[in-house]
N, C-alpha and C positions, 0 to 999 in steps of 0.2 A: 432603657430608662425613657427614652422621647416616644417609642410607644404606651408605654405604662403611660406619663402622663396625658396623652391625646386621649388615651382609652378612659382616662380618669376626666377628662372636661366633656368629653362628649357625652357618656352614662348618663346624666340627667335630663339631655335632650333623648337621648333613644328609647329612654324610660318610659318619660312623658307622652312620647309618640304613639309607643306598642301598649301603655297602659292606660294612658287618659282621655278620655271621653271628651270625641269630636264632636262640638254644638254646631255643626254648620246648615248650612240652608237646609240640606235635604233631613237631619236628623229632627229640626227644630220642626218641619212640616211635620214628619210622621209623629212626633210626640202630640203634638196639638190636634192633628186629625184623632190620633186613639182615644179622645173625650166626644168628639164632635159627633152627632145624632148620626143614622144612616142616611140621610137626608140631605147631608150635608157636608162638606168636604172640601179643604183647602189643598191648592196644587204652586207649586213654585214654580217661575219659567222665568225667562233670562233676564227681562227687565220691570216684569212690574209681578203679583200675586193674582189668581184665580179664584175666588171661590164662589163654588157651586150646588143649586137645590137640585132635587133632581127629585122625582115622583115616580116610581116602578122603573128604575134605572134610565128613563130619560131627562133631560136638562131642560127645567121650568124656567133656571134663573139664572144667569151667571153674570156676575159682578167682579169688574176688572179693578184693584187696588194697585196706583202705583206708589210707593215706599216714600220717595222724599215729599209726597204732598199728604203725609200723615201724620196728626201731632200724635205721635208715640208717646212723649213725653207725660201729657193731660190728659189726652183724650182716648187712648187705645184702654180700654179697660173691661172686664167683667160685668156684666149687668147682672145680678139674681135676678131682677124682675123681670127679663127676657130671653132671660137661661143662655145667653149665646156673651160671644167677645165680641166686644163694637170698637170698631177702626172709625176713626170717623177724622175729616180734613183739618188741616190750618185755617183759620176762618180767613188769611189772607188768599189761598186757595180758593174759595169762593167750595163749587161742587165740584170732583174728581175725583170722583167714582164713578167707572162706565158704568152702566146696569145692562144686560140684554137677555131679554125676553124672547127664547126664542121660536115659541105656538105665534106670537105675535109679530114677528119678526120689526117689534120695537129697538130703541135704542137710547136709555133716557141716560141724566149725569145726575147723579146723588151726591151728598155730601157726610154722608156716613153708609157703611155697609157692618151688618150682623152674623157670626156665625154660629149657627146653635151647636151649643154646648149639650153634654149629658154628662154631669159631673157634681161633685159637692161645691158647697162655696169655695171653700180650701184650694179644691185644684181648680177652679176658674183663677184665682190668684193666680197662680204656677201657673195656668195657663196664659194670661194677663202679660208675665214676666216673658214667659216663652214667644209671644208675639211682639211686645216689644224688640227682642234679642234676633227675632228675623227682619224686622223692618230696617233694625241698625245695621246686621248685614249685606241690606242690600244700599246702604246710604254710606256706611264706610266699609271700603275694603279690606282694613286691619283691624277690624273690630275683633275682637274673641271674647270667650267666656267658657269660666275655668270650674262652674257651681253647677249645680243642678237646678233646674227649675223651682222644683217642689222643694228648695232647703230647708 
């Protein structure tokens, strides 16, 4: 009987585990890069996001995004008129977004970064929701999410 019921409270965690769909950093990248032009490409790394232009497989542009100085909230959203997802800072943040240019081997600070999209409006939302849902995980530890992007 005390395995019966152990067997009986734990089933819904092992469920959940083997059957439900993990949103975590690396999943949340790959869905957003599979709209993203060839052109252009989001990378996750330990403490802030990457992403990169790139012209016959070399790197034009890459702009460094780090998470808690992004208003997710307001500002992280879909532009149709620029076909891309725009990240863009806390205006208490001032600019914080590396940029680097690397033919020029510049190094400027922006206050918004772009990533083109190729997709319908629809999933620029979905994608919109799905870049909020990375920025949260890297600003709370126990953040989770149990939907799908595109609901």
């Amino acid at each position: 009987m005390k395995y019966l019921m152990i067997l009986i409270t734990t089933m819904p965690i092992l469920a959940s585990t083997a059957f439900g769909q993990t949103y975590d950093r690396k999943y949340t990248a790959a869905y957003i890069n599979s709209k993203t032009t060839d052109e252009c490409k989001l990378f996750i790394e330990k403490k802030n996001i990457r992403i990169e232009f790139n012209n016959n497989g070399n790197p034009v542009r890459i702009d460094y995004i780090f998470p808690k100085s992004i208003n997710y909230e307001n500002s992280l959203v879909y532009s149709k008129d620029e076909g891309a997802l725009v990240f863009q800072c806390y205006s208490e943040a001032g600019k914080c977004i590396n940029r680097e240019i690397p033919k020029h081997g510049s190094k400027l600070i922006y206050d918004r970064s772009n990533l083109l999209l190729d997709c319908t409006p629809e999933e620029g939302e979905a994608l919109a929701e799905a870049g909020k849902h990375l920025i949260q995980l890297y600003i709370n530890k126990r953040h989770t999410r149990s939907e799908p992007f595109d609901k």
